[in-house]
Backbone as CSV, one residue per row, in Angstrom:
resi,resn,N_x,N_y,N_z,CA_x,CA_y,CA_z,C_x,C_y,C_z
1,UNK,0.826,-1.193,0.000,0.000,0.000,0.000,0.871,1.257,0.000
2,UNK,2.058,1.068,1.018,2.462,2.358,0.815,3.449,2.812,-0.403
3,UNK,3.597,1.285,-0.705,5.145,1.497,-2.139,3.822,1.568,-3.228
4,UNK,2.820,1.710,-3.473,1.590,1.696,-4.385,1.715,3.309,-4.538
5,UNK,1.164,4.045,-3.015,1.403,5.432,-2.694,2.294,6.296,-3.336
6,UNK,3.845,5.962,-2.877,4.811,6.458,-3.112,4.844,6.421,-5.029
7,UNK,4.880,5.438,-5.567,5.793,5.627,-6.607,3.814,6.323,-7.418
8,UNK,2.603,6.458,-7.217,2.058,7.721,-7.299,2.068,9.093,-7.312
9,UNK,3.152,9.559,-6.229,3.443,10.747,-5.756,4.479,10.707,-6.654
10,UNK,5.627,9.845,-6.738,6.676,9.993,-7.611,6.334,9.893,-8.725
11,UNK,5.278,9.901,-9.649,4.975,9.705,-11.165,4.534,11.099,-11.131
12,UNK,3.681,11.623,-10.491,2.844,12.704,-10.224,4.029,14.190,-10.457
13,UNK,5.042,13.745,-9.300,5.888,14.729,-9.556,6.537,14.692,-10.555
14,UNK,7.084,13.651,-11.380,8.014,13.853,-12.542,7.228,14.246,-13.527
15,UNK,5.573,14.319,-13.794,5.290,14.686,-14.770,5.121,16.244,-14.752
16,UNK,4.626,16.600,-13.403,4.836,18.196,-13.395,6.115,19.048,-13.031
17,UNK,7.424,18.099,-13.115,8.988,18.728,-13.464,8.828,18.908,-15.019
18,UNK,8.243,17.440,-15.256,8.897,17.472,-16.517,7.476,18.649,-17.689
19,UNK,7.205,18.627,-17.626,5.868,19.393,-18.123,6.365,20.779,-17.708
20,UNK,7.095,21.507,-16.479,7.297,22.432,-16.274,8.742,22.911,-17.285
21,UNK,9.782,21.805,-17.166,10.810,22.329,-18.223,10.357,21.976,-19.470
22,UNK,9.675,21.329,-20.172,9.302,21.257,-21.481,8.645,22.439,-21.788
23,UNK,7.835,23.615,-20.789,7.565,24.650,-21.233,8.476,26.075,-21.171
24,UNK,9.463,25.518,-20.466,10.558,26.669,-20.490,11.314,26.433,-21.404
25,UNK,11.315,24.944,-22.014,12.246,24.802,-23.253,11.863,25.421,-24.474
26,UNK,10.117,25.018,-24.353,10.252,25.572,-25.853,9.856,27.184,-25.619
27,UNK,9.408,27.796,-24.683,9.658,29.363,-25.002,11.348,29.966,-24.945
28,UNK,12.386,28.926,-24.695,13.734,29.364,-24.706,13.856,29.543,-26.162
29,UNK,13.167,28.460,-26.446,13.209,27.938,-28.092,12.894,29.097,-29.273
30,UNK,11.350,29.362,-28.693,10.871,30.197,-29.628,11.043,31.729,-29.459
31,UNK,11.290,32.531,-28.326,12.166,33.817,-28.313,13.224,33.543,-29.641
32,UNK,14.162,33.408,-29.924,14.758,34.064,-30.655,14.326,34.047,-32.326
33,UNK,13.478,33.128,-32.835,12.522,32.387,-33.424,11.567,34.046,-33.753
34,UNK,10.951,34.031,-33.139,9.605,35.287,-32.759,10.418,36.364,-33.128
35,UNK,11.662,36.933,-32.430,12.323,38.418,-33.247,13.376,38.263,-33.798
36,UNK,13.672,37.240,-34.624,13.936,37.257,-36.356,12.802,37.297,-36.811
37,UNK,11.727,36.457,-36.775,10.402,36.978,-37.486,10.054,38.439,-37.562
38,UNK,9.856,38.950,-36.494,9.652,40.358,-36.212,10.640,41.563,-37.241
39,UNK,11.601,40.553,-36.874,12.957,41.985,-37.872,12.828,41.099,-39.356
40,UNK,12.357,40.056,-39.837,12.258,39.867,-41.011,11.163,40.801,-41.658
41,UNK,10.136,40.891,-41.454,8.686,41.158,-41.699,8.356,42.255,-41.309
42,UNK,9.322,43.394,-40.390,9.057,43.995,-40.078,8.023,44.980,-38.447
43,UNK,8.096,43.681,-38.142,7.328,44.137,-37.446,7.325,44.688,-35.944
44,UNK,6.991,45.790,-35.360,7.454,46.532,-34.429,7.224,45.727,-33.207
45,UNK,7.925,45.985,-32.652,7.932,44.915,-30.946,6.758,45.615,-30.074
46,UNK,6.551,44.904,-29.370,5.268,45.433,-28.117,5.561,46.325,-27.138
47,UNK,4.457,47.160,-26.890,4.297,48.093,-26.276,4.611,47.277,-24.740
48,UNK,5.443,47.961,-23.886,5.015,47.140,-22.677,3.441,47.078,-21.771
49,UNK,3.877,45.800,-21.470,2.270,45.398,-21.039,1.217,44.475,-21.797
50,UNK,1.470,45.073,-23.453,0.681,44.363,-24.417,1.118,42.728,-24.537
51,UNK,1.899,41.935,-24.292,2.730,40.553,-24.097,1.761,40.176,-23.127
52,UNK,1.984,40.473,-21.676,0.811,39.728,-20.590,-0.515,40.191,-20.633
53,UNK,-0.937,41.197,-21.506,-2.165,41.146,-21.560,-3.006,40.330,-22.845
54,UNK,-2.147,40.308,-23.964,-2.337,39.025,-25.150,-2.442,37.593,-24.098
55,UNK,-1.425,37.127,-23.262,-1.251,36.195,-22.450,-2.890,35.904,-21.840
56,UNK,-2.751,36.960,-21.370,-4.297,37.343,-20.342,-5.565,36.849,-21.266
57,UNK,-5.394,37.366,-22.403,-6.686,37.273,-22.995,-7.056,36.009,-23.707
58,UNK,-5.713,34.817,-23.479,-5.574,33.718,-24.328,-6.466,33.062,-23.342
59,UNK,-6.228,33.206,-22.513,-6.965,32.542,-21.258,-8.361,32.789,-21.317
60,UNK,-9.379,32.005,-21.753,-10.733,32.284,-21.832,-11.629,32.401,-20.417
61,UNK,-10.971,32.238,-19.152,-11.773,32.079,-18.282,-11.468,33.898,-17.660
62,UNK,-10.121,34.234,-18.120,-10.127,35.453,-17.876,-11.157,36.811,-18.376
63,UNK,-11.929,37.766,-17.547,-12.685,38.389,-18.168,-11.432,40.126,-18.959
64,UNK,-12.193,40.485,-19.780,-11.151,41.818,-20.297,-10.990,42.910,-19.425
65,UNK,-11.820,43.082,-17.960,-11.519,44.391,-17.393,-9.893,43.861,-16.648
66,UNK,-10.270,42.488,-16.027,-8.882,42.077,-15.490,-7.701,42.218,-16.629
67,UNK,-7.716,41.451,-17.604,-6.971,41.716,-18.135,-6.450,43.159,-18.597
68,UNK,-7.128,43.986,-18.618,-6.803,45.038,-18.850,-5.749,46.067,-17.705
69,UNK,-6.228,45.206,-16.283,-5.606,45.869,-14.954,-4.332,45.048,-15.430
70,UNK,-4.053,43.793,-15.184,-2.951,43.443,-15.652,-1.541,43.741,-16.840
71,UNK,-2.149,44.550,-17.547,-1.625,45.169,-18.898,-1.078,46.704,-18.002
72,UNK,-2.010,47.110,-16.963,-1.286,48.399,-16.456,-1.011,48.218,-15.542
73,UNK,-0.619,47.104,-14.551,0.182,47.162,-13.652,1.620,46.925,-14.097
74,UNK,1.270,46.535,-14.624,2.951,46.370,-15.866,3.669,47.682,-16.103
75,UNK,2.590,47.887,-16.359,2.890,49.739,-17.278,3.285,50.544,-16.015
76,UNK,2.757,50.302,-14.590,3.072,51.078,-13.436,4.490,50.614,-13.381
77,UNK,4.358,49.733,-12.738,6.100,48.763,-12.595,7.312,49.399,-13.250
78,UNK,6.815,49.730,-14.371,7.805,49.684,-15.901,8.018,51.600,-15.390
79,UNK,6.657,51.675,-15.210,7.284,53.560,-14.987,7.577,54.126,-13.779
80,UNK,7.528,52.760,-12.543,8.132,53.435,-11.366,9.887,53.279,-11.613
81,UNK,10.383,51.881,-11.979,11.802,51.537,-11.814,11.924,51.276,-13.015
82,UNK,11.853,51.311,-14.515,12.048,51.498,-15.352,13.017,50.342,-15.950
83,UNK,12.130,48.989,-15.512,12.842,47.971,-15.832,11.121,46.927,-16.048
84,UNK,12.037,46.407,-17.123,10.437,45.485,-18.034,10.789,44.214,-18.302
């Protein structure tokens, strides 16, 4: 019962390590990917704020006024210490 337990907890955790670096891999991945696209095509980089609030809005359970606070707390952050 309890070696039943254990290697539960131990499956449990390796899938949410591993699920957690498979998503840091591939956004390591796709940053540099995304602005060569951007400087191929032209296209101007984001306003700060606009990144987590696209984020925000991918999320369907999120409603748009939140997201919208989220887009300017960014924007506060960014214009108290001027780091983004």
């Amino acid at each position: 019962m309890v070696n039943k337990l254990a290697t539960s907890v131990g499956r449990y955790a390796v899938k949410k390590i591993a699920n957690k670096f498979l998503d840091k891999a591939v956004e390591r991945i796709s940053k540099p990917y995304e602005r060569l696209k951007r400087e191929v095509f032209g296209i101007k980089p984001l306003n700060v704020g606009e990144k987590e609030l696209i984020q925000c809005l991918q999320n369907k359970k999120n409603s748009s006024n939140y997201c919208k606070s989220v887009g300017e707390k960014v924007r506060k952050v960014y214009h108290k210490t001027g780091k983004y």
